[in-house]
PyMOL Python script that loads the backbone (N, CA, C, O; Angstrom):
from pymol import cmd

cmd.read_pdbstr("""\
ATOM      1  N   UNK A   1      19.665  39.634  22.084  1.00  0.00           N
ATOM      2  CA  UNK A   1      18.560  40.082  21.241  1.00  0.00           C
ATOM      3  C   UNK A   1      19.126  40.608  19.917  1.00  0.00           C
ATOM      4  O   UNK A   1      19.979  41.491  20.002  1.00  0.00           O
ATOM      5  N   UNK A   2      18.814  40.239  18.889  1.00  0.00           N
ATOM      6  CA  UNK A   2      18.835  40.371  17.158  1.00  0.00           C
ATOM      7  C   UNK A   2      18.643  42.127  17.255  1.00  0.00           C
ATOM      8  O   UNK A   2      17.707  42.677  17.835  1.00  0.00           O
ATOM      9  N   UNK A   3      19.705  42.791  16.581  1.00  0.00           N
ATOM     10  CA  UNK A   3      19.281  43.960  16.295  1.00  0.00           C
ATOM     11  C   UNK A   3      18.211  44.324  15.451  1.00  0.00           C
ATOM     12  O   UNK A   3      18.123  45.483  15.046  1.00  0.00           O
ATOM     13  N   UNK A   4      17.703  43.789  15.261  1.00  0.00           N
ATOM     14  CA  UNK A   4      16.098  43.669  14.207  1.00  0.00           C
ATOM     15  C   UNK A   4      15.049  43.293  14.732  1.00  0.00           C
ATOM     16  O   UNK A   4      14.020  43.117  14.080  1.00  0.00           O
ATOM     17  N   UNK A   5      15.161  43.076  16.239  1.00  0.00           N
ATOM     18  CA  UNK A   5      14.170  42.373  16.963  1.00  0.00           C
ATOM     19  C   UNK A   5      12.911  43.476  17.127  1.00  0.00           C
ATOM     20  O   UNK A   5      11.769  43.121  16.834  1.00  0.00           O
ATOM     21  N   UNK A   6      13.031  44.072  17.341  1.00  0.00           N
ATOM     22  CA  UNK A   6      12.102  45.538  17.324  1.00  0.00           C
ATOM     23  C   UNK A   6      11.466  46.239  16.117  1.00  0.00           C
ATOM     24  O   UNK A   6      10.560  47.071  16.149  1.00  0.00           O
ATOM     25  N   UNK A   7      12.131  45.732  15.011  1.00  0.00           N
ATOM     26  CA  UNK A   7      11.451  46.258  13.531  1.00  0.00           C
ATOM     27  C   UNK A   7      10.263  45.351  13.225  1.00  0.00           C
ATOM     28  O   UNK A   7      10.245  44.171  12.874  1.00  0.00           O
ATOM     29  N   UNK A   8       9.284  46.212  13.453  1.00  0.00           N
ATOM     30  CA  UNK A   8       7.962  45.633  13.489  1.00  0.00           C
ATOM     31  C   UNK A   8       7.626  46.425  11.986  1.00  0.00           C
ATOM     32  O   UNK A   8       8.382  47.289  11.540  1.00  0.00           O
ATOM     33  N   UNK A   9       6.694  46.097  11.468  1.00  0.00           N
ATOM     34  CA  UNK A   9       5.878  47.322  10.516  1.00  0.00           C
ATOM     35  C   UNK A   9       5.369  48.689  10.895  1.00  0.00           C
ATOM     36  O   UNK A   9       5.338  49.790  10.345  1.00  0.00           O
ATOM     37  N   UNK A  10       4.937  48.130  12.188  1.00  0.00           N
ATOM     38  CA  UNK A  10       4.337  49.556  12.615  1.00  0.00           C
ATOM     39  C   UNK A  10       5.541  50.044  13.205  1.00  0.00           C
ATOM     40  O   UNK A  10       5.332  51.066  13.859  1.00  0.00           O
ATOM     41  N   UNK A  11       6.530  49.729  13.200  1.00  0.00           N
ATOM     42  CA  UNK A  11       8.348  50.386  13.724  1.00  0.00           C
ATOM     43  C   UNK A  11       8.591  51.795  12.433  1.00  0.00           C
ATOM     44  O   UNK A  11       8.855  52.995  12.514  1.00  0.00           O
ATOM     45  N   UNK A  12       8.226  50.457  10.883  1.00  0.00           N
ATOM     46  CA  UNK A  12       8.868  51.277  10.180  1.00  0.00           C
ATOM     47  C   UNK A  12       8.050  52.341   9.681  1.00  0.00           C
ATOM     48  O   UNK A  12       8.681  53.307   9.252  1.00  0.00           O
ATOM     49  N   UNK A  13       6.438  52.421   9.615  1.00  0.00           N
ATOM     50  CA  UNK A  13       5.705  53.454   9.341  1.00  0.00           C
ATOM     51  C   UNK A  13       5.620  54.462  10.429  1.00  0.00           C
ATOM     52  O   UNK A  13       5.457  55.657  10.185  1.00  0.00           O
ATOM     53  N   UNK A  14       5.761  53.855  11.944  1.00  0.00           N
ATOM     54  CA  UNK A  14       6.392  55.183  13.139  1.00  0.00           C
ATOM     55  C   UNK A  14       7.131  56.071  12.270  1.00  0.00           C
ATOM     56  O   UNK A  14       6.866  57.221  11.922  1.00  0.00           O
ATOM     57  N   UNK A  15       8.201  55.253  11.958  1.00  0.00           N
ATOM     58  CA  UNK A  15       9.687  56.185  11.554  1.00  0.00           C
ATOM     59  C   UNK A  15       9.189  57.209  10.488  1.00  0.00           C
ATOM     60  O   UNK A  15       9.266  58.436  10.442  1.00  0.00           O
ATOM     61  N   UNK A  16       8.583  56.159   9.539  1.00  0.00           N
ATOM     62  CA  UNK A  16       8.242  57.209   7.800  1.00  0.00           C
ATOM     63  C   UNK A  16       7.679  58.380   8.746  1.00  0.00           C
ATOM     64  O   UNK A  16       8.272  59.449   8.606  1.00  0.00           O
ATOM     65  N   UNK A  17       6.479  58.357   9.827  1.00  0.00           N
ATOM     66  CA  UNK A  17       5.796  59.164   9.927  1.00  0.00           C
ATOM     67  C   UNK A  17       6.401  60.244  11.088  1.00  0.00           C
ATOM     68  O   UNK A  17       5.792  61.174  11.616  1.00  0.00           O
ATOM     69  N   UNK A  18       7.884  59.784  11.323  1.00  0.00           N
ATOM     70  CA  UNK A  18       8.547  60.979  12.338  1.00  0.00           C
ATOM     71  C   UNK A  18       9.384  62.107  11.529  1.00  0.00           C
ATOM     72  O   UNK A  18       9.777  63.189  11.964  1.00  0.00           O
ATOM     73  N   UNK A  19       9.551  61.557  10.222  1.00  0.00           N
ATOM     74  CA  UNK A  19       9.925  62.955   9.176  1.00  0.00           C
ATOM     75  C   UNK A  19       9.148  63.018   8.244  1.00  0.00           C
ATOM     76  O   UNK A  19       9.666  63.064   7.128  1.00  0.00           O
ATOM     77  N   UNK A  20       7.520  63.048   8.338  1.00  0.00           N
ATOM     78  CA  UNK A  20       6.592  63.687   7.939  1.00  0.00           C
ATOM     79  C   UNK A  20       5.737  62.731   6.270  1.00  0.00           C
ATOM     80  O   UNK A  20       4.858  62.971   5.442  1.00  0.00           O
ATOM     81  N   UNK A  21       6.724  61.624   6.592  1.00  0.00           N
ATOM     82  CA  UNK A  21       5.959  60.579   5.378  1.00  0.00           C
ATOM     83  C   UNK A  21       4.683  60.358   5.607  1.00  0.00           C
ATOM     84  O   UNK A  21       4.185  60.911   6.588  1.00  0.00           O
ATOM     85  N   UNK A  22       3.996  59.644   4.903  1.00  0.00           N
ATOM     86  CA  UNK A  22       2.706  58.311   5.315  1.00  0.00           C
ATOM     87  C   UNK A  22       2.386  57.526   4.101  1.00  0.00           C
ATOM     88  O   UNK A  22       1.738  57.740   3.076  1.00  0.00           O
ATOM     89  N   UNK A  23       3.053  56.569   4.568  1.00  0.00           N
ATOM     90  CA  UNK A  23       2.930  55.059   3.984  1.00  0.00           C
ATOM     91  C   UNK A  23       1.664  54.512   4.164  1.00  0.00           C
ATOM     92  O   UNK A  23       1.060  55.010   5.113  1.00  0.00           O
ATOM     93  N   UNK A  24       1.100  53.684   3.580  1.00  0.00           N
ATOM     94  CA  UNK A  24      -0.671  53.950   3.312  1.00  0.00           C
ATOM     95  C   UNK A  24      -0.560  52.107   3.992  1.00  0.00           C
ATOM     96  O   UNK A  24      -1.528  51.387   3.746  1.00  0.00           O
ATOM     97  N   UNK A  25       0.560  51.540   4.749  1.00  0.00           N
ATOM     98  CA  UNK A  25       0.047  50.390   5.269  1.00  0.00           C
ATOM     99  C   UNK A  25       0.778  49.369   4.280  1.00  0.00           C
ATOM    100  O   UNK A  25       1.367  48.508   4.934  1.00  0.00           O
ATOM    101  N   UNK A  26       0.908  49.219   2.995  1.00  0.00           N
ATOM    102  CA  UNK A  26       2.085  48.220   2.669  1.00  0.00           C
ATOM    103  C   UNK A  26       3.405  48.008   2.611  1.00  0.00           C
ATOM    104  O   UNK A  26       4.167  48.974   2.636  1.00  0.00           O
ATOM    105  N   UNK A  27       3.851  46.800   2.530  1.00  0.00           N
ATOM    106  CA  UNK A  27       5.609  46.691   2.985  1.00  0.00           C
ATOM    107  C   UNK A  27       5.721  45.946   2.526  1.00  0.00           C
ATOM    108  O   UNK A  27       4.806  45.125   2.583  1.00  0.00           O
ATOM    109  N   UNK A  28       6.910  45.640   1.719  1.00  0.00           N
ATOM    110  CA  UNK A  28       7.645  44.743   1.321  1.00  0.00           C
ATOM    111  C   UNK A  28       9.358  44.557   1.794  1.00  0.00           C
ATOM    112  O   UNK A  28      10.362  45.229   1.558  1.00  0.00           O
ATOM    113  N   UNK A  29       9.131  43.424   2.490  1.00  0.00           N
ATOM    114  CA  UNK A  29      10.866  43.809   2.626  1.00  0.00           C
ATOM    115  C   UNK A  29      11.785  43.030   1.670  1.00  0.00           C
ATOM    116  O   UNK A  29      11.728  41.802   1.607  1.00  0.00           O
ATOM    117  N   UNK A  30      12.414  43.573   1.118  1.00  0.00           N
ATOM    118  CA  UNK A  30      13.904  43.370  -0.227  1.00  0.00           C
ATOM    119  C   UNK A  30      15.033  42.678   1.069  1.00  0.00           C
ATOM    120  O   UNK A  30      15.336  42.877   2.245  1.00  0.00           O
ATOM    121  N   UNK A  31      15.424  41.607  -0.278  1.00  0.00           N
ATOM    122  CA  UNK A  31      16.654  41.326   0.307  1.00  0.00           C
ATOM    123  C   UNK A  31      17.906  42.324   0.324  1.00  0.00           C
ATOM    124  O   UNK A  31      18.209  43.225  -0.458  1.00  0.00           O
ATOM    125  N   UNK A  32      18.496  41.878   1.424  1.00  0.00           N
ATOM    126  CA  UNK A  32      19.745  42.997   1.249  1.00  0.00           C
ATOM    127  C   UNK A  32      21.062  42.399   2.522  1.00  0.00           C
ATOM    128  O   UNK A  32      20.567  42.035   3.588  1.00  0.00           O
ATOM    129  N   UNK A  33      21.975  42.344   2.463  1.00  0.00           N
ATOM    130  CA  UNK A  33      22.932  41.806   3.190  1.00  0.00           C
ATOM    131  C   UNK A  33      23.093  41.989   3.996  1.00  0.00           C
ATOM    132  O   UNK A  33      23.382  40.927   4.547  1.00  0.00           O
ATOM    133  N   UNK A  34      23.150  43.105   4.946  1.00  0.00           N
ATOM    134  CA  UNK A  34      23.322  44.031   5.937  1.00  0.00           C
ATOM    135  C   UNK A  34      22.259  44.774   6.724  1.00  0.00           C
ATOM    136  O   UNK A  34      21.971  44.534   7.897  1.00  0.00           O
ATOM    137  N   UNK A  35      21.807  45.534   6.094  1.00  0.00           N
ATOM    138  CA  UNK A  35      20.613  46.259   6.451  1.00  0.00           C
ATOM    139  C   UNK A  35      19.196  45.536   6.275  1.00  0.00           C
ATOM    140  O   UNK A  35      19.257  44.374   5.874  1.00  0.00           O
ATOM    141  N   UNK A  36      17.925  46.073   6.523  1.00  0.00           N
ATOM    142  CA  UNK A  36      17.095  45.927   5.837  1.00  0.00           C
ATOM    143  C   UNK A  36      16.036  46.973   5.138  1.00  0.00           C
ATOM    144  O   UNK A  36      15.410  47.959   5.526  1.00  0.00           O
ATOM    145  N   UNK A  37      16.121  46.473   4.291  1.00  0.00           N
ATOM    146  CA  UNK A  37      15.457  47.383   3.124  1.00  0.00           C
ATOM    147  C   UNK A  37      13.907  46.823   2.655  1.00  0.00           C
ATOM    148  O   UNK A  37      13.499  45.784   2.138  1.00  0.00           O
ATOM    149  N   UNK A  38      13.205  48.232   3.176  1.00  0.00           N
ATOM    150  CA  UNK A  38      11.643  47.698   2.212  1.00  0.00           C
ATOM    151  C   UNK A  38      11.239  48.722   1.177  1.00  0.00           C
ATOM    152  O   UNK A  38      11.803  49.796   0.969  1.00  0.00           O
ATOM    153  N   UNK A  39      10.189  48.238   0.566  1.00  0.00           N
ATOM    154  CA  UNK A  39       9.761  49.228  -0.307  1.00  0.00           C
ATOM    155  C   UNK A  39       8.398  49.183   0.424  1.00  0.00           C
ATOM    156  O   UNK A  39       7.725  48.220   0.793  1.00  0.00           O
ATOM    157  N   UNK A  40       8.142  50.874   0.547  1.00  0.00           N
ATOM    158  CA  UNK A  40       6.780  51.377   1.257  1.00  0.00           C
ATOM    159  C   UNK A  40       5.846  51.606   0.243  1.00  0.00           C
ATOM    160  O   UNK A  40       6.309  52.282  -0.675  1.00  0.00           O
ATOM    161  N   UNK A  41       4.691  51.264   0.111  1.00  0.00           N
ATOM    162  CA  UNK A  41       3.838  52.280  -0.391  1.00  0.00           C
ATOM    163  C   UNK A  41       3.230  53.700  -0.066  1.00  0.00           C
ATOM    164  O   UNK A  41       2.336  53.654   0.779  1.00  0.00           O
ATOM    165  N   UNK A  42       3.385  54.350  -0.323  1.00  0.00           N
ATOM    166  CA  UNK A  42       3.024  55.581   0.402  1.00  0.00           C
ATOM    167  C   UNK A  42       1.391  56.403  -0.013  1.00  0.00           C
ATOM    168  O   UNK A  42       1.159  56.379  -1.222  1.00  0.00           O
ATOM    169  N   UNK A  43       0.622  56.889   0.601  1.00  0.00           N
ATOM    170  CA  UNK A  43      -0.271  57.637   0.446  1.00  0.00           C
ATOM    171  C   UNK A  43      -0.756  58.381  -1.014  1.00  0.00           C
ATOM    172  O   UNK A  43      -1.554  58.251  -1.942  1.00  0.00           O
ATOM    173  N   UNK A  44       0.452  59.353  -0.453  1.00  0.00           N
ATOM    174  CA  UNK A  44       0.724  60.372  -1.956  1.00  0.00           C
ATOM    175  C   UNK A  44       1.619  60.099  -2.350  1.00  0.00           C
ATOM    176  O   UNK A  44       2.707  60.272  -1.801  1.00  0.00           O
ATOM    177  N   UNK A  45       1.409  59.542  -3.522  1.00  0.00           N
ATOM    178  CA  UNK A  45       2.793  59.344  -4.469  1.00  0.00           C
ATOM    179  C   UNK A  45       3.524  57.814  -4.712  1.00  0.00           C
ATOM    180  O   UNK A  45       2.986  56.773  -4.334  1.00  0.00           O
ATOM    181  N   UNK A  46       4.434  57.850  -5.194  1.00  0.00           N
ATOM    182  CA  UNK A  46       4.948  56.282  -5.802  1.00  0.00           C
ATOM    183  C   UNK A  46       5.727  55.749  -4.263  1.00  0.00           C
ATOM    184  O   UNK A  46       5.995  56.363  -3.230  1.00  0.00           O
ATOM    185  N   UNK A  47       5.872  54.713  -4.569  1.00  0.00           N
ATOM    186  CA  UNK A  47       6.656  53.838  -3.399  1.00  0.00           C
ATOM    187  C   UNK A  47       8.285  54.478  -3.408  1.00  0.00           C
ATOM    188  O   UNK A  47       8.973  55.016  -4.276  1.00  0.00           O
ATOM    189  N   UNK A  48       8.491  54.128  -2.016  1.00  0.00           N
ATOM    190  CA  UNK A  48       9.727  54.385  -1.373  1.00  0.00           C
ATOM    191  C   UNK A  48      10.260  53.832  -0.946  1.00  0.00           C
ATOM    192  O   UNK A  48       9.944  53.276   0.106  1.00  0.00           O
ATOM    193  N   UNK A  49      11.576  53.660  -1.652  1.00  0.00           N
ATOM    194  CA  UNK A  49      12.883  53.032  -0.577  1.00  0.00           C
ATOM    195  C   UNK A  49      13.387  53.227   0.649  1.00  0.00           C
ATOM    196  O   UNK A  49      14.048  54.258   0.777  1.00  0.00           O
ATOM    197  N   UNK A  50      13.250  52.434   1.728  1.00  0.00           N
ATOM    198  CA  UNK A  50      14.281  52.743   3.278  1.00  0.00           C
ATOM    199  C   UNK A  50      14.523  51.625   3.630  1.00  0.00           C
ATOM    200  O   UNK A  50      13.911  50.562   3.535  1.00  0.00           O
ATOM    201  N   UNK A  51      15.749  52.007   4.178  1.00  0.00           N
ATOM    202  CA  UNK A  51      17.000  50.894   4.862  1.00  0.00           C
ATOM    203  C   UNK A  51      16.840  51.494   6.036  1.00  0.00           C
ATOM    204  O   UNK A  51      16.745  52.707   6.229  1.00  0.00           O
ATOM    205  N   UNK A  52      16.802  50.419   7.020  1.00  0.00           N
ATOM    206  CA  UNK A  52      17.190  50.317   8.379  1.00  0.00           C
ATOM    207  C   UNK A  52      18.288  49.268   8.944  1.00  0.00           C
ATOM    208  O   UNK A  52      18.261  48.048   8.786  1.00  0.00           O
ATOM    209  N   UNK A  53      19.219  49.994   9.611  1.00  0.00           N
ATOM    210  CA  UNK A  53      20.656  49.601   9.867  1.00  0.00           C
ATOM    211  C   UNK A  53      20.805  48.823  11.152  1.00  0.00           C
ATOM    212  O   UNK A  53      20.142  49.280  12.083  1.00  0.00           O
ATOM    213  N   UNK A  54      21.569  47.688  11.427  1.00  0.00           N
ATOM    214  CA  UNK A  54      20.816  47.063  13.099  1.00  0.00           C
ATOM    215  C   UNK A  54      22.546  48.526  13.651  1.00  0.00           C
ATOM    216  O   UNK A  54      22.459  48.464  14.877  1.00  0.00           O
ATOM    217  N   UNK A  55      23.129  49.016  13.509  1.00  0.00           N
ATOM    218  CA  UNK A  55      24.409  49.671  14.271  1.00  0.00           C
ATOM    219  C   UNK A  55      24.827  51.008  13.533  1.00  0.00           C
ATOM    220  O   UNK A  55      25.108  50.976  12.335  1.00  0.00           O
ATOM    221  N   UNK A  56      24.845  51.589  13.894  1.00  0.00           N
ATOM    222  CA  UNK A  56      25.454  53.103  13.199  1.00  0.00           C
ATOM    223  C   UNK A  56      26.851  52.795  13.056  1.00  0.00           C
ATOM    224  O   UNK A  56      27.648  52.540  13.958  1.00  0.00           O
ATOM    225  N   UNK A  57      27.082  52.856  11.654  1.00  0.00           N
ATOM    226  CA  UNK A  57      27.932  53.101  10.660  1.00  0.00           C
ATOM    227  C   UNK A  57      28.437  54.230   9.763  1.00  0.00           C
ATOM    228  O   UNK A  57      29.509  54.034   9.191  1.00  0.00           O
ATOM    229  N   UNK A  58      27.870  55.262   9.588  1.00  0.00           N
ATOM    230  CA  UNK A  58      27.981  56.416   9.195  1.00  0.00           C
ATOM    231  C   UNK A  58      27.803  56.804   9.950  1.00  0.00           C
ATOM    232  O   UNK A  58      27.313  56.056  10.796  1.00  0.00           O
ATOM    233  N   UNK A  59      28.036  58.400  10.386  1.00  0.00           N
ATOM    234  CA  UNK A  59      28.068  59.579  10.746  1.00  0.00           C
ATOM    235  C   UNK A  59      26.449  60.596  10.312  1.00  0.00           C
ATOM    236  O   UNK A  59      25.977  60.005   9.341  1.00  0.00           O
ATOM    237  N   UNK A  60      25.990  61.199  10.489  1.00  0.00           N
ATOM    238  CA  UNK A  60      24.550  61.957   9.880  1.00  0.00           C
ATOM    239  C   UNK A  60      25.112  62.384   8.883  1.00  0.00           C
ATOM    240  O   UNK A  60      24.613  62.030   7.815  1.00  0.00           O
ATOM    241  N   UNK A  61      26.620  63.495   8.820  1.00  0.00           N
ATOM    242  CA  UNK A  61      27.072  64.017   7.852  1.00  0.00           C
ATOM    243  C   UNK A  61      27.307  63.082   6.338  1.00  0.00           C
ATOM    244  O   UNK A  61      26.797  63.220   5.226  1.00  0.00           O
ATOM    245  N   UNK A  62      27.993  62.410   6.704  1.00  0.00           N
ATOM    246  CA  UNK A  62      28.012  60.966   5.904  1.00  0.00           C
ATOM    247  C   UNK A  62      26.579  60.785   4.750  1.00  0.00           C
ATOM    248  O   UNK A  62      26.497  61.114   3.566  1.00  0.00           O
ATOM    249  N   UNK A  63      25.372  60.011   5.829  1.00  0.00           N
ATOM    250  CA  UNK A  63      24.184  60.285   5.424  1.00  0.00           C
ATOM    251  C   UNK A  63      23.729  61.569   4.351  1.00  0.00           C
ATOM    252  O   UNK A  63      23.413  61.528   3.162  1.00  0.00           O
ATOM    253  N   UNK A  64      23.825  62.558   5.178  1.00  0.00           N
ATOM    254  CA  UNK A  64      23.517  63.944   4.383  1.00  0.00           C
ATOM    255  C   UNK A  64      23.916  63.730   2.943  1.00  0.00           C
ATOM    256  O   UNK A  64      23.180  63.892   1.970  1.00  0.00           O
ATOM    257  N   UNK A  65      25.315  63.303   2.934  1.00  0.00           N
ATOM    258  CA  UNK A  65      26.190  63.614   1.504  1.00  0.00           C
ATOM    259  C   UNK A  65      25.151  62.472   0.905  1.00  0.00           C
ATOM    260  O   UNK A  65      24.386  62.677  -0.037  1.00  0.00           O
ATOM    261  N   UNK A  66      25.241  61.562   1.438  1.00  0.00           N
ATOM    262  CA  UNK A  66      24.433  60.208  -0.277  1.00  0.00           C
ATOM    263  C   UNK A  66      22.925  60.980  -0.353  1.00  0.00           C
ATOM    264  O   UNK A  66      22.391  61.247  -1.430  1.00  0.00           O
ATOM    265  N   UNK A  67      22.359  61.279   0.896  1.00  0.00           N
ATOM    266  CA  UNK A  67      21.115  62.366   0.562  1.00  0.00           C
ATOM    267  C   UNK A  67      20.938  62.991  -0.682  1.00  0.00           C
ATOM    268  O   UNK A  67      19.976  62.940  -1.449  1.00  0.00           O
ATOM    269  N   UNK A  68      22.103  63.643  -0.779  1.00  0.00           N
ATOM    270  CA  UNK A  68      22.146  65.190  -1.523  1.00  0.00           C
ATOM    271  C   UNK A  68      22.306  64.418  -2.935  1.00  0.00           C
ATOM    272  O   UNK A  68      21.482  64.524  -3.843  1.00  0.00           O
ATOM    273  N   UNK A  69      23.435  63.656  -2.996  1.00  0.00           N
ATOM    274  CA  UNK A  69      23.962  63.030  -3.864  1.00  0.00           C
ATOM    275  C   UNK A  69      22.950  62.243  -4.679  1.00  0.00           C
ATOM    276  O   UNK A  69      22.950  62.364  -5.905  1.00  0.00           O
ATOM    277  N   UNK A  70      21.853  61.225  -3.894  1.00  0.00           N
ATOM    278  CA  UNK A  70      21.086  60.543  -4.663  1.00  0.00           C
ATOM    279  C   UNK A  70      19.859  61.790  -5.154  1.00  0.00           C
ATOM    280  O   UNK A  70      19.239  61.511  -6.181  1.00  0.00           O
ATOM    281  N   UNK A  71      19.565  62.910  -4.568  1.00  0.00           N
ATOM    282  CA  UNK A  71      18.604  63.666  -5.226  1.00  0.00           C
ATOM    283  C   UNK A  71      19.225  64.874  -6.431  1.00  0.00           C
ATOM    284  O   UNK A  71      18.602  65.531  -7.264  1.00  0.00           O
ATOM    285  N   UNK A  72      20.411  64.837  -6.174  1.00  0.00           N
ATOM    286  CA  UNK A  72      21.155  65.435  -7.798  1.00  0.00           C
ATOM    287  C   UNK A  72      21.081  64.599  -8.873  1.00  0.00           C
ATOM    288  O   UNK A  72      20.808  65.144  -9.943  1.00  0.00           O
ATOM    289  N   UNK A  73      21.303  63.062  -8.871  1.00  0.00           N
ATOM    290  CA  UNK A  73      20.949  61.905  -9.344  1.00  0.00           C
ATOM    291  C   UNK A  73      19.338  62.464 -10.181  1.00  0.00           C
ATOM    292  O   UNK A  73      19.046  62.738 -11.345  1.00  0.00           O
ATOM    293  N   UNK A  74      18.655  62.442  -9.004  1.00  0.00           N
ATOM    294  CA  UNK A  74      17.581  62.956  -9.366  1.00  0.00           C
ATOM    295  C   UNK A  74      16.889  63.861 -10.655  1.00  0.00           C
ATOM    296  O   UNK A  74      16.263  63.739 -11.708  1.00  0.00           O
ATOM    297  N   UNK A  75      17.522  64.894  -9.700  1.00  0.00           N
ATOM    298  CA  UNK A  75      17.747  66.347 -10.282  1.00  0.00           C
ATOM    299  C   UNK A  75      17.929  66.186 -12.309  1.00  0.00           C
ATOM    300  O   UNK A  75      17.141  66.405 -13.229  1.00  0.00           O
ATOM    301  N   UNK A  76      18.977  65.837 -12.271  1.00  0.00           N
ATOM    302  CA  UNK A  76      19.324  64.868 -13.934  1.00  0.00           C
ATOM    303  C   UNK A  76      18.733  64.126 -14.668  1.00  0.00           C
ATOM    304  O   UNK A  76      18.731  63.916 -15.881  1.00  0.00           O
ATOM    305  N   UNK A  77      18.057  63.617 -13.535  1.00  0.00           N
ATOM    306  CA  UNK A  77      17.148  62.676 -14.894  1.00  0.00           C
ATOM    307  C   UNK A  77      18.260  61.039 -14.366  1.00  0.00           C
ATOM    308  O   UNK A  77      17.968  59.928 -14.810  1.00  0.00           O
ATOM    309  N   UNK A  78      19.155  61.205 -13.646  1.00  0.00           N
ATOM    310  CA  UNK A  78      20.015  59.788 -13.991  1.00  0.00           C
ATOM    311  C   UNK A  78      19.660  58.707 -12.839  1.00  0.00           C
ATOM    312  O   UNK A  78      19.897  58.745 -11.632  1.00  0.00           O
ATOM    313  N   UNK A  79      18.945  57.631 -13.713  1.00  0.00           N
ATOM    314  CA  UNK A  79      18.521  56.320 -12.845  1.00  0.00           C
ATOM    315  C   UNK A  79      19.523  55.812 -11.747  1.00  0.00           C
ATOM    316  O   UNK A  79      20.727  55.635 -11.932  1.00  0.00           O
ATOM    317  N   UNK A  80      18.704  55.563 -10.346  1.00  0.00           N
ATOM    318  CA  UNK A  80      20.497  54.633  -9.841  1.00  0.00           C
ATOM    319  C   UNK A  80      19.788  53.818  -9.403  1.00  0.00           C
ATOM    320  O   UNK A  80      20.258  52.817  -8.863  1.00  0.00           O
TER     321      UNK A  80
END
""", "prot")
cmd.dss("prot")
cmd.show_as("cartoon", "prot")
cmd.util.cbc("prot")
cmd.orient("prot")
């Protein structure tokens, strides 16, 4: 079985909605090599990027750091 076999839509708005998102029902999925990546529309507010990974590759800590990192990005004003 395809590690992607289980990513349904309603997989990935479960997820948005297990750390408190809500995606208002559209999806687009982006190409991407490895992962897969969609852009959500969300409820409140502009669309959102998430990647879903078929194998853990990072660590949470790992995670945390590009977290922090892409919302200092933020923080600045600097596009990524």
């Amino acid at each position: 079985m395809h590690a992607y076999s289980g990513l349904t839509p309603d997989t990935v708005l479960d997820a948005l909605g297990s750390v408190g998102l809500r995606g208002d029902g559209r999806l687009l999925a982006l190409n991407s090599y490895e992962n897969r990546v969609y852009q959500i529309w969300m409820e409140d507010g502009p669309p959102s990027w998430r990647s879903f990974t078929g194998r853990p590759r990072w660590s949470d800590a790992a995670i945390l750091e590009e977290h922090d990192f892409t919302r200092e990005l933020a923080e600045r004003e600097i596009p990524w």
